[in-house]
N, C-alpha and C positions, 0 to 999 in steps of 0.2 A: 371393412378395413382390409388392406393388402395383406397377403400373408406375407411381405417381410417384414412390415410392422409388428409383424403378433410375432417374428422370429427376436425382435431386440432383446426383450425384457428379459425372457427367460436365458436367453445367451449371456443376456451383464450378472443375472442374479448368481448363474454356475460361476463365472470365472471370480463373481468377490468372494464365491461361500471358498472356492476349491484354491485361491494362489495362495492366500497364507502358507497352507501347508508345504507349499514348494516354496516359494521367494525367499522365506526366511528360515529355513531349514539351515543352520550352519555345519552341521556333518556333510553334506554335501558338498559343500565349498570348492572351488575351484580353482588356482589361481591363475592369471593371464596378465601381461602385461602390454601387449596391445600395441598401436601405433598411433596413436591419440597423440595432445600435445602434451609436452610435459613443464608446465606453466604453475602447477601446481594448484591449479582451480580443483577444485571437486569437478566442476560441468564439464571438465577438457581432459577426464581421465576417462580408459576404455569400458566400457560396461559388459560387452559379452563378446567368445570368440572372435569375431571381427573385428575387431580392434577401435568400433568406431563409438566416436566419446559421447558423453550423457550427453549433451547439448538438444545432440541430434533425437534422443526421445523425446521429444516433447515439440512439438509441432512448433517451428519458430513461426515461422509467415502464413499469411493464408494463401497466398497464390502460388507460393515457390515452394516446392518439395525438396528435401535434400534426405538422400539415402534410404536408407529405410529409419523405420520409430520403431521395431520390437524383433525382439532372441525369438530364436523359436521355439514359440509355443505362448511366450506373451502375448497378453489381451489387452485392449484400451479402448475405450469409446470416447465418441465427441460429441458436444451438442454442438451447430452453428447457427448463428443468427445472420442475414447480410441484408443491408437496404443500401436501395439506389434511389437515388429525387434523378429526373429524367429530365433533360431539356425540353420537353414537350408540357413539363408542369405535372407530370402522373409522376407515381414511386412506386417503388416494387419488392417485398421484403419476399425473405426466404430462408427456411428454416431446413436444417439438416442433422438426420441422424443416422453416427456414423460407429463400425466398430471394426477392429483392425488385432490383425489375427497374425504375430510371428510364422515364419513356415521355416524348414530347413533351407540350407542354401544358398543363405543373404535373400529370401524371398518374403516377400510381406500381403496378405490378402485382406483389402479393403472393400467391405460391404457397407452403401448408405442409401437411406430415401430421403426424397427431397419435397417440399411442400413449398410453395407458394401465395402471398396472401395478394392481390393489387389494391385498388380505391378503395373496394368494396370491404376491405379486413376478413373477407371471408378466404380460409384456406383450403387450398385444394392440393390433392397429391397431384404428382408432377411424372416422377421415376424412382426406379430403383437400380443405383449401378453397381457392379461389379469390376474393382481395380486390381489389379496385378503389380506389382513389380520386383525387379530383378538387379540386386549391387553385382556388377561385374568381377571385382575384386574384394577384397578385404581393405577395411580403411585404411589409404596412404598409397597404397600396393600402387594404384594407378593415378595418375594425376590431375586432381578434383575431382576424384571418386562417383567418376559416369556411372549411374542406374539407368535402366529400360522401364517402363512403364508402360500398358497398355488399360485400355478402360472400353466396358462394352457397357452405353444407357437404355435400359428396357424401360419405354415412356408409354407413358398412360396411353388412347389411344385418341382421347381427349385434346393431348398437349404438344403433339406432331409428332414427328417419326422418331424411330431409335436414332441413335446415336454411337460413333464410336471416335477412342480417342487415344492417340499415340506420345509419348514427350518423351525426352532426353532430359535426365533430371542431373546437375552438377553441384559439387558443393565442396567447401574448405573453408579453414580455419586460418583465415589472414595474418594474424597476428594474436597473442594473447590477448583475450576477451572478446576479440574483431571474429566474426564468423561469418558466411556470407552463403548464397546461394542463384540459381540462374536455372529457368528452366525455358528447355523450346518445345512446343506443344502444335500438333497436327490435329484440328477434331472436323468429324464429317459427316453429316447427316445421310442418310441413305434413301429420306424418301421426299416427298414432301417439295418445299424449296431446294433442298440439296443445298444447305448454307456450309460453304467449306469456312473454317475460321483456323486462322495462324495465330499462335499466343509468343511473347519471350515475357517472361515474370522474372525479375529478379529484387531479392532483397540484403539488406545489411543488417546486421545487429552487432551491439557493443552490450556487453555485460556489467552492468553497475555496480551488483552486488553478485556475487559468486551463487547461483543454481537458486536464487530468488527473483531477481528482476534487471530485462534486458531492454534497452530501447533501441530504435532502428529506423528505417526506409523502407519503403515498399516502392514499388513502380510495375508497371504493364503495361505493354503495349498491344493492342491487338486490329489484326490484319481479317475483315468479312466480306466473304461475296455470297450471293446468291445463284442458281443454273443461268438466269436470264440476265445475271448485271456482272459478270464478271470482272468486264473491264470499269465497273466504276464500283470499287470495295468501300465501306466503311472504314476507316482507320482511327483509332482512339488510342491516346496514351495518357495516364493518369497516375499520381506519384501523392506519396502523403507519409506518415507516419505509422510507428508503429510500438507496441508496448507490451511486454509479457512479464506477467507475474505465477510466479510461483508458491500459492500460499501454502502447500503441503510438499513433501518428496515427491507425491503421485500425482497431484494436479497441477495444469496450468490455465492458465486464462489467457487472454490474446485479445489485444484491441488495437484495431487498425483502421486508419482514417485515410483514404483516398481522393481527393481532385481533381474531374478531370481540365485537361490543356486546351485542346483543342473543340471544334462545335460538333464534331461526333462522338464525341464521348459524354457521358452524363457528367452532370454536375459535379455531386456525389457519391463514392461506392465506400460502407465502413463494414465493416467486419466485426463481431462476438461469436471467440470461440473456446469454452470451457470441455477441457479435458482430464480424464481420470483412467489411471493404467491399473490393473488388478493384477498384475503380475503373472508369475508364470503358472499355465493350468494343465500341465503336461511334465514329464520327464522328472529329473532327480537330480540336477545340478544347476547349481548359480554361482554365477560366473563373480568374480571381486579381483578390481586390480592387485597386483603386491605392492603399491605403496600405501594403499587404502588402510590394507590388514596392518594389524599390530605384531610386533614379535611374539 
């Protein structure tokens, strides 16, 4: 077994035994009023110094990132499930576990390994990467709240070379309930084929019911070449649906069904993704809008 495997468990066991103590500490209280919307949603009010609103914690899309998901010092993991049916008649599932770590500074650090199952159902580890990213401003400040993100894949030795990866992550709040996101992604293999791949992910979501369940859009498009076929890339673009439930404050689920368009892209790409935040496992203050609070 990997030793980032063996690092999950005991990292989710500390931050569920250790956030009550902090998250829900009401002496510590904070208050902030943020730059969220003011729509009167629960999910479109700010949740911590940055101003940027609940929506954004909880993992809207699978492809499109917006902002960061945690204050610093907040903890979350994700399980993800994703299968592809491949025009060639094979499919390809793939599991991911992932856990994401608030930092100071609008900074968020994302640890996940990834498994692979093909024909055979038998699964094999794949990598373990290392995400960064960085909100430029405080939610609103700039417009559509540009993050930086960088990602370095340390791959089996099995499953081809590392990998590294760069994106422009964008995001806003179109109108009450309307929420939306866009990201453009650079990733580059460093050995091997040296497959450079171009991503734009963008998605929609509409709020149904206020911080329980949102429905939406997804799409992606993506741009491959290889060292030897440069001038003849892969291009695939693929669009479908999308659904999030919120059955607790701390969980959400996500299920997203993709088709592709054209004859390079696969069939099918669908997405399960169940997420659980254990709040904050550091510091001494939680943040609460003032119109949250009571007199």
């Amino acid at each position: 077994m990997p030793p980032t495997k063996r690092l999950f468990a005991p990292l989710a066991v500390v931050a569920f035994a250790i956030a009550p103590l902090h998250a829900t500490d009401p002496s510590h209280a904070v208050i902030v009023t943020g730059t969220a919307g003011t729509s009167g949603l629960a999910e479109e009010q700010p949740v911590d110094e940055s101003g940027r609103p609940a929506w954004t914690s909880h993992r809207r899309f699978a492809n499109t990132r917006v902002y960061i998901q945690k204050a610093p010092w907040e903890v979350g993991v994700e399980q993800w499930f994703r299968f592809r049916d491949k025009r060639d008649g094979t499919s390809q599932s793939k599991f991911q576990e992932e856990i994401e770590i608030g930092l100071p500074y609008r900074m968020q650090l994302d640890i996940y390994a990834d498994w692979e199952a093909d024909q055979d159902r038998r699964a094999r580890y794949t990598d373990t990467a290392f995400e960064l990213r960085w909100a430029m401003a405080d939610w609103g400040v700039i417009p559509l709240n540009p993050t930086l993100y960088g990602e370095y894949k340390v791959v089996d030795p099995g499953a081809g070379p590392d990998v590294y990866e760069f994106k422009l992550l964008l995001g806003q709040q179109l109108a009450s309930r309307l929420h939306w996101g866009l990201n453009i992604a650079f990733e580059q293999e460093i050995g091997g084929s040296r497959t450079t791949e171009w991503q734009a992910n963008q998605g929609f979501s509409y709020s149904v019911i206020d911080s329980v369940l949102g429905v939406g859009i997804e799409m992606k498009y993506v741009h491959e070449s290889e060292r030897h076929s440069r001038g003849e890339p892969e291009q695939k673009f693929l669009i479908g649906p999308s659904i999030q439930i919120r059955p607790t404050k701390n969980t959400h689920l996500d299920l997203v069904a993709t088709w592709g368009t054209n004859g390079d892209a696969q069939n099918f790409e669908g997405f399960i993704v169940f997420g659980v935040d254990f709040g904050k496992i550091s510091g001494e203050r939680h943040y609460e809008p003032t119109m949250l609070r009571g007199n």
